[in-house]
C-alpha positions in Angstrom: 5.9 -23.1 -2.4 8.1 -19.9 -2.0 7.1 -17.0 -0.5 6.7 -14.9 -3.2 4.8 -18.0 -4.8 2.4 -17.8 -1.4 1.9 -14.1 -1.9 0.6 -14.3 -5.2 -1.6 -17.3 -3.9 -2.4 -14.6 -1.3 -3.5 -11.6 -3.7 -5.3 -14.1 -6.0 -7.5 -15.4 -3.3 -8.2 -11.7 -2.2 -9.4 -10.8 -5.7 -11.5 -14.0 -5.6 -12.9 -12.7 -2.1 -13.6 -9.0 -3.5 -15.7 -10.6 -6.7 -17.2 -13.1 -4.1 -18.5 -10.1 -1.8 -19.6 -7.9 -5.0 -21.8 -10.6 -5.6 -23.2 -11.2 -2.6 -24.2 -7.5 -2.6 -25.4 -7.1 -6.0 -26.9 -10.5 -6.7 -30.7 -11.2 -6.0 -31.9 -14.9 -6.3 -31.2 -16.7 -2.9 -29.9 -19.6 -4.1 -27.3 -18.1 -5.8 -26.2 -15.7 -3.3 -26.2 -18.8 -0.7 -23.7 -20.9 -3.4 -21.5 -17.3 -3.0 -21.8 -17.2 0.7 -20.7 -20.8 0.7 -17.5 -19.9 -1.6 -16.6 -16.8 0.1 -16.2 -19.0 3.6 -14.1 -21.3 1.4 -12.1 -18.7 -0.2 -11.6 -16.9 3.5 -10.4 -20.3 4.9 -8.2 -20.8 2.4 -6.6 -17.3 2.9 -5.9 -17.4 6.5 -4.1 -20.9 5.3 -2.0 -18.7 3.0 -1.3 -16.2 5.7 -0.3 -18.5 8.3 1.7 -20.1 5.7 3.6 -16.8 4.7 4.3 -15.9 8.8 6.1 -19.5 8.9 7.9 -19.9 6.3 11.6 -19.8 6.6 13.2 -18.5 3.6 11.7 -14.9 3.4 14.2 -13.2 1.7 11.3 -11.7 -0.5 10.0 -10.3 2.0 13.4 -8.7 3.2 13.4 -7.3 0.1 10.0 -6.1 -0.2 10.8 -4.1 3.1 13.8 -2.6 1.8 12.5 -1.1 -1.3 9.8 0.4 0.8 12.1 2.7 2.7 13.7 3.0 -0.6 10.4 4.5 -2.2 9.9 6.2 0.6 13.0 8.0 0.9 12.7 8.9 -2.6 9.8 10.8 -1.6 11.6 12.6 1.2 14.5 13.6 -1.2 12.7 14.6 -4.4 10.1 16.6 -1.6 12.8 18.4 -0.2 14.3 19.7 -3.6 11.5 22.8 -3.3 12.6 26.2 -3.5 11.7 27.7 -0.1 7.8 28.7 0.4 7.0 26.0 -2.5 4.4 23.6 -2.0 3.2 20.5 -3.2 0.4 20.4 -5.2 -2.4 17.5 -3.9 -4.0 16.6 -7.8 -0.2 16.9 -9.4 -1.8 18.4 -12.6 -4.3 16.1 -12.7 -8.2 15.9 -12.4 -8.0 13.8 -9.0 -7.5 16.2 -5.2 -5.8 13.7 -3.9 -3.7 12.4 -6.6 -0.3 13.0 -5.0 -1.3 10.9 -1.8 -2.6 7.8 -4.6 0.7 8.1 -5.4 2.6 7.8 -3.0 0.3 4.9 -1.8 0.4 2.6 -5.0 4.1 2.9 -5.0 4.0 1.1 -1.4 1.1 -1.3 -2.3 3.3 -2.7 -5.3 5.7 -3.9 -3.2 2.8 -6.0 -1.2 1.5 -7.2 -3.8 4.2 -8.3 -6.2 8.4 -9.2 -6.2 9.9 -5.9 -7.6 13.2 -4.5 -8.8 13.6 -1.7 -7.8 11.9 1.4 -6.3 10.4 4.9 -8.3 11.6 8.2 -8.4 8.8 10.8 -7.9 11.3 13.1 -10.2 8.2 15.1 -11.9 6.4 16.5 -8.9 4.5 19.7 -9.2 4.5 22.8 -6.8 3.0 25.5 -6.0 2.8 28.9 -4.0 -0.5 28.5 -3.6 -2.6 27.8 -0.4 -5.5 26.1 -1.6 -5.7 22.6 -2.9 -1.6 22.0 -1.9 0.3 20.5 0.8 3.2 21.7 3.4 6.0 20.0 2.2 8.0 20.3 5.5 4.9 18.0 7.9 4.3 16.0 4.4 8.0 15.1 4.7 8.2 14.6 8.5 5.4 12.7 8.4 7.0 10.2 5.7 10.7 10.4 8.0 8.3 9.0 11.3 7.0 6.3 8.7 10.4 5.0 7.9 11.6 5.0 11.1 7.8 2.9 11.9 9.0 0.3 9.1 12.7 0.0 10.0 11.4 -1.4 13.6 9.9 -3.7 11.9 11.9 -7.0 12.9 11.9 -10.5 11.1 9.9 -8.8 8.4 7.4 -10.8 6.2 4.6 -10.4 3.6 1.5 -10.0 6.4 3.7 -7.3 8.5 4.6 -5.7 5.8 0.6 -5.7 4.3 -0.7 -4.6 8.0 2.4 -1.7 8.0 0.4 -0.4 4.7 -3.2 -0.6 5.9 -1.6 1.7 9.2 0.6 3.9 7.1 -2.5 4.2 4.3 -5.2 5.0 7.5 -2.6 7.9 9.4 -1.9 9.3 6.0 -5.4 9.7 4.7 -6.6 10.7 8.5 -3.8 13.3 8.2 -3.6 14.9 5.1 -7.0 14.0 3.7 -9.7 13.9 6.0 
């Protein structure tokens, strides 16, 4: 198998887990719920396979490339951030019903390229600002705070899929603790 062949082994198996442990939650007859329980072992056995398998294997040029379009997206962020007027900032729903929209975002762009090959990167072009106080975000420690994260991934040496996934689950935790919490 290729890499990119092992990651979409990977995210298949996860969404197999997820339905596994819905199941296990929701579900009420014993017997059924031990027949789940007995899957989900099988299922998490057969991931850590996957992982190890995606850590070893030699060709990861995927993976390479996955990496690369991250700081791509990323510095897309930092440029189209920066092209506020002064004393603009950034609105956290972007016109839209959800608070936190801009920061789901920002994250989805990054979790495609865990997920998935891929082309190419976005351009957040159609951001919306604000002079307003309430319900916005500074851009200046918004895009600071994205700069230290690309410096974070660019350490990242010999890259592959399961670095890459654990660099999202950090950069999704110190984002959220950051600008959400």
């Amino acid at each position: 198998m290729t890499e990119i062949e092992l990651l979409k082994k990977l995210v298949a198996l996860e969404n197999e887990q997820y339905s596994l442990e819905i199941k296990i939650d929701i579900w009420s007859r014993d017997k059924e719920v031990a027949e789940f329980k007995t899957e989900l072992a099988e299922i998490n056995r057969e991931i850590a396979i996957v992982e190890k398998s995606l850590v070893e294997i030699e060709d990861k040029k995927y993976s390479k490339k996955a990496k690369s379009l991250m700081l791509d997206q990323i510095h897309a962020y930092i440029t189209e951030i920066n092209k506020a007027k002064d004393g603009l900032k950034l609105t956290r729903n972007q016109g839209l019903i959800l608070e936190n929209y801009l920061f789901s975002g920002i994250l989805t762009d990054l979790r495609y390229y865990i997920i998935d090959e891929n082309f190419g990167y976005r351009i957040p072009a159609y951001l919306h600002y604000t002079y307003e106080e309430k319900k916005s975000v500074e851009i200046k420690p918004l895009s600071d705070f994205l700069k230290n994260e690309s410096r974070n991934l660019s350490q990242i040496e010999n890259p592959d899929y399961i670095k890459l996934r654990n660099f999202y689950e950090e950069f999704k935790n110190r984002l959220l603790k950051t600008f959400v919490e």
